[in-house]
N, C-alpha and C positions, 0 to 999 in steps of 0.2 A: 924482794922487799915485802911481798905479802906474807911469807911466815914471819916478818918480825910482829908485825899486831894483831895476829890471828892467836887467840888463845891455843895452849894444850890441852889436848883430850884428855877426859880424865880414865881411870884404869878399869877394865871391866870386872864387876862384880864375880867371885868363883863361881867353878860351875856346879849346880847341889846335885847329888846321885839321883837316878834315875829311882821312881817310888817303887815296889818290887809287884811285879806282876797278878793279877789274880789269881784266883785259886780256879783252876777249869772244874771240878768238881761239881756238880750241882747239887743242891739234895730235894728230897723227895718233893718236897712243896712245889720249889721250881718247876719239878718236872710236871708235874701236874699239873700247874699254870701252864706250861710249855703247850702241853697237850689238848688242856680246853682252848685254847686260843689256836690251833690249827684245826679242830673241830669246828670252833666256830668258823673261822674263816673258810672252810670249807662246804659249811653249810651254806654259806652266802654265794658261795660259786655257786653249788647248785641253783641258788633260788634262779641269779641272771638267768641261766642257760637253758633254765624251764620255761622262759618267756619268750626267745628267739623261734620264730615259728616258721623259718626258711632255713633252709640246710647250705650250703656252699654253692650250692650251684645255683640256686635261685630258687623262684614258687616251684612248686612240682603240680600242683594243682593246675587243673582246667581253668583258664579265663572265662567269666560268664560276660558272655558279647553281647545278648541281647534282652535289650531293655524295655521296659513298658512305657508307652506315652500318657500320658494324660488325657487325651482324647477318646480313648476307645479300649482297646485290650493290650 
């Protein structure tokens, strides 16, 4: 009884061809963009890794333990 007042679907729209792929190609411009933009990025790696001042393993340096007081020497 519920297909009697349930409308019909209506038909689906065709389906439109696929738009045709780009062209892999790049030209010169591109590349050249290409190129400044992994220089720069690469330059910004460096900048990070020049301010990390402990290696993997921890400090390598000496702890300095002993402290001066206020009172004396």
């Amino acid at each position: 009884m519920g297909s009697i007042f349930r409308p019909k679907m209506p038909s689906l729209p065709p389906v439109q061809p696929a738009p045709p792929p780009p062209s892999s190609e790049l030209s010169q411009e591109e590349k050249d963009a290409i190129a400044a933009e992994q220089r720069k990025l690469e330059r910004k790696r460096k900048g990070r890794k020049s301010t990390i001042l402990t290696s993997p393993l921890g400090v390598e340096e000496e702890a300095e333990t002993e402290n001066k007081t206020l009172l004396g020497s």
